[in-house]
C-alpha positions as CSV (number, residue, x, y, z in Angstrom):
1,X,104.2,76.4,-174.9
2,X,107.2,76.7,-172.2
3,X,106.2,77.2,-169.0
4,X,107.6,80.3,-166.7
5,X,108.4,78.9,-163.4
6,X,109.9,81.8,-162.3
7,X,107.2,83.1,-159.9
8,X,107.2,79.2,-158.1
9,X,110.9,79.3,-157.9
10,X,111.0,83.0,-156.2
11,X,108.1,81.7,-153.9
12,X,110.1,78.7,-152.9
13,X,113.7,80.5,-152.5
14,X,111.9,83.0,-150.0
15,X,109.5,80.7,-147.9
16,X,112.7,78.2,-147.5
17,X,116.5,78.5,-147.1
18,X,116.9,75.0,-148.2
19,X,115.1,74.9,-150.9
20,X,116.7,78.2,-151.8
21,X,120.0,76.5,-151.4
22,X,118.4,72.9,-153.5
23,X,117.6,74.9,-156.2
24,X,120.9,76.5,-157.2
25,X,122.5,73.1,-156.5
26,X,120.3,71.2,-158.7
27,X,119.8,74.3,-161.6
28,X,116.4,75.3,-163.8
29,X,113.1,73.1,-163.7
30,X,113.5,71.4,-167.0
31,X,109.9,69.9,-166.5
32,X,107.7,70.5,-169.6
33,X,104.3,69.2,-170.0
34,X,103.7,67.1,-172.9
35,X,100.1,66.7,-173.4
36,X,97.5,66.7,-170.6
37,X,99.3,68.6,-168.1
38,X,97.5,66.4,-165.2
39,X,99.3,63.2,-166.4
40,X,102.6,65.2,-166.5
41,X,102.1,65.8,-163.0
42,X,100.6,62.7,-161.8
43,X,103.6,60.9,-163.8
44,X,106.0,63.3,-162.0
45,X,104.6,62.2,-159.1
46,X,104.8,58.2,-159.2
47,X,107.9,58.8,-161.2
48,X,109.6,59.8,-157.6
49,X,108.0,57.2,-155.6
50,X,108.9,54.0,-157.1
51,X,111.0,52.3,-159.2
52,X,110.9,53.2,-163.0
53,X,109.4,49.9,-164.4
54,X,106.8,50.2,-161.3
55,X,106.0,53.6,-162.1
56,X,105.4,52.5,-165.9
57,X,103.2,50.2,-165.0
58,X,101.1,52.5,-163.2
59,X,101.1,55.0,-165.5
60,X,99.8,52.3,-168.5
61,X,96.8,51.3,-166.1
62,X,96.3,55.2,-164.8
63,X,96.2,56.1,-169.0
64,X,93.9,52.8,-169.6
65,X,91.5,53.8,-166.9
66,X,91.3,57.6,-167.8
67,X,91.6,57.4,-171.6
């Protein structure tokens, strides 16, 4: 089931001219959850952090520990 973002984006666009100006440079969220939508997010998350074999890692253990 997509996800309408549409409500976060026009929140964003009017609380900050930059990200206003971000998000027409960088175009739609694309972002879908697949599966739990915590570990979408958390993945998201580590994903922008560190590098990708780092983040991997993490993500194995963080999956291991939580089932």
């Amino acid at each position: 089931m997509p996800i309408d973002y549409t409500p976060a984006i026009a929140h964003l666009r009017a609380a900050d001219a930059v990200l206003d100006r971000a998000i027409d440079a960088v175009g739609p969220c694309l972002l879908e959850p697949t599966g739990h939508r915590f570990a979408t997010l958390a993945d998201a998350i580590v994903s922008q952090q560190i590098s990708i074999q780092a983040a991997a890692a993490i993500m194995r253990r963080l999956e291991a520990a939580l089932g």
